[in-house]
C-alpha angles and dihedrals in degrees: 000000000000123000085035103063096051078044100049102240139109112275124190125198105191123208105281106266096022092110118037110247097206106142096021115117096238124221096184122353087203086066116000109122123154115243132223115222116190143158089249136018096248098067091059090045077063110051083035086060091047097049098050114015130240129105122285099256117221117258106276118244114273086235108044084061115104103182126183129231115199113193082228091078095035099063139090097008127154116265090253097046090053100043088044094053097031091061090042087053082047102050082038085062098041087058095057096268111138116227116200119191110223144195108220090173113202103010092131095055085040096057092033085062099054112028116069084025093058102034089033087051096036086037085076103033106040084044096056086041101065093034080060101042090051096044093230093159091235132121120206096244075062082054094057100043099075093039092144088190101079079204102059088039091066100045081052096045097042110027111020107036097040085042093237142133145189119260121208091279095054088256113132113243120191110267106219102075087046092048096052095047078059092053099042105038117355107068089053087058094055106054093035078072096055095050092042085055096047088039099055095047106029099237132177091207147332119260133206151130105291095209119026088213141031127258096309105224110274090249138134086287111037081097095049114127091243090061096044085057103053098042086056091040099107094025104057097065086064098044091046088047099051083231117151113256127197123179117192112183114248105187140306121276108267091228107021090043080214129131127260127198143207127209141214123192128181137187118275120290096020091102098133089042093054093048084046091051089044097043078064098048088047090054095049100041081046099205 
């Protein structure tokens, strides 16, 4: 989903499990998923399909749709991201699609629990790990060594390698207890939250701007950590949750001329549903 909707293209997030990783180099096996990134949604219903089995479902009626909107993903976006959304929601309504508001309380503490503890503590495991599995010669302080991103180099040289990170105060902590709360308990919590809320108002699938801004400039700061925060904002919740994700372009950003994307998430295993439900939207935003 990112980078797609700063991109303009279609971007899937599986359910996590859903396609073998096997090959691919892991940042975190509680999350990691690849990811399909297409011009329509129905060539990604395809190689889905392929990958996993299973038949291409037919677009779902408009007004059969019941989609969720939670104030966390509406909050905080650029002019042109919100211009750009509100009028797709809009167009989504016209066209029969029901649109519920609702109250998803304390999702922001629930995914902050569980997402840097679990990729920063699997970050270092999983990656030794596979150095390891595929005999490659290299440690992981050889890894991050030639970290090009100073950035990523620090979160590597200060948090992941010495198994530490920062508390509320900027103070480092040490990772693992935190890690294993995640484990245990947190990541329960979280997506408890998510099936009580498609539960109580019988939705099809969350919807909301992917990114809250547009493509930052490639400068000395587009990799801050500030930035960083605020590109995976709307989209963490979903990854740290194993949830099905699906962005379809809506326009380009009258000032900016840059995309902007929307996003659908559904609950585990409702893959096929999710691509169905976005093969209509796609039909009814028309990008």
């Amino acid at each position: 989903r990112q980078p797609c909707a700063l991109n303009g293209c279609v971007g899937f997030r599986p359910t996590t499990g859903r396609y073998s990783q096997v090959g691919i180099t892991p940042i975190s096996h509680t999350r990691d998923t690849a990811g399909p990134m297409a011009r329509n949604v129905a060539d990604i219903a395809l190689l889905d399909s392929l990958i996993a089995g299973g038949d291409v479902l037919a677009p779902k009626p408009a007004g059969t749709l019941r989609l969720g909107i939670a104030h966390y993903f509406w909050q905080a976006l650029d002019e042109e991201v919100s211009q750009l959304a509100h009028a797709a929601v809009d167009r989504l309504r016209a066209a029969g699609v029901t649109l519920v508001s609702v109250d998803m309380p304390g999702l922001e503490e629930a995914n902050a629990a569980v997402s840097f503890p679990v990729v920063m503590h699997e970050g270092k495991h999983d990656l030794i790990d596979y150095l390891q599995a595929h005999e490659t010669g290299l440690t992981l302080e050889d890894i991050v060594a030639h970290i090009a991103s100073p950035d990523v180099r620090a979160i590597f040289e200060h948090g992941i390698v010495p198994a530490l990170i920062p508390d509320s105060n900027g103070d480092p902590i040490p990772l693992p207890p935190l890690y294993q709360e995640a484990i245990s308990q947190g990541l329960g919590r979280l997506l408890a939250l998510y099936e009580q809320t498609f539960s109580d108002h019988h939705l099809d699938a969350l919807i909301f701007p992917t990114s809250p801004v547009v493509a930052p400039l490639a400068n000395d700061e587009v990799s801050s950590t500030e930035n960083f925060a605020r590109l995976i904002r709307n989209v963490d919740p979903g990854s740290n949750a194993r949830l099905p994700g699906l962005t379809l372009p809506v326009g380009f950003g009258a000032t900016s001329g840059l995309p902007v994307g929307l996003e659908i998430d559904g609950l585990p295993g409702c893959d096929a549903q999710i691509l169905a439900t976005g093969a209509t939207l796609e039909r009814i935003l028309g990008q």
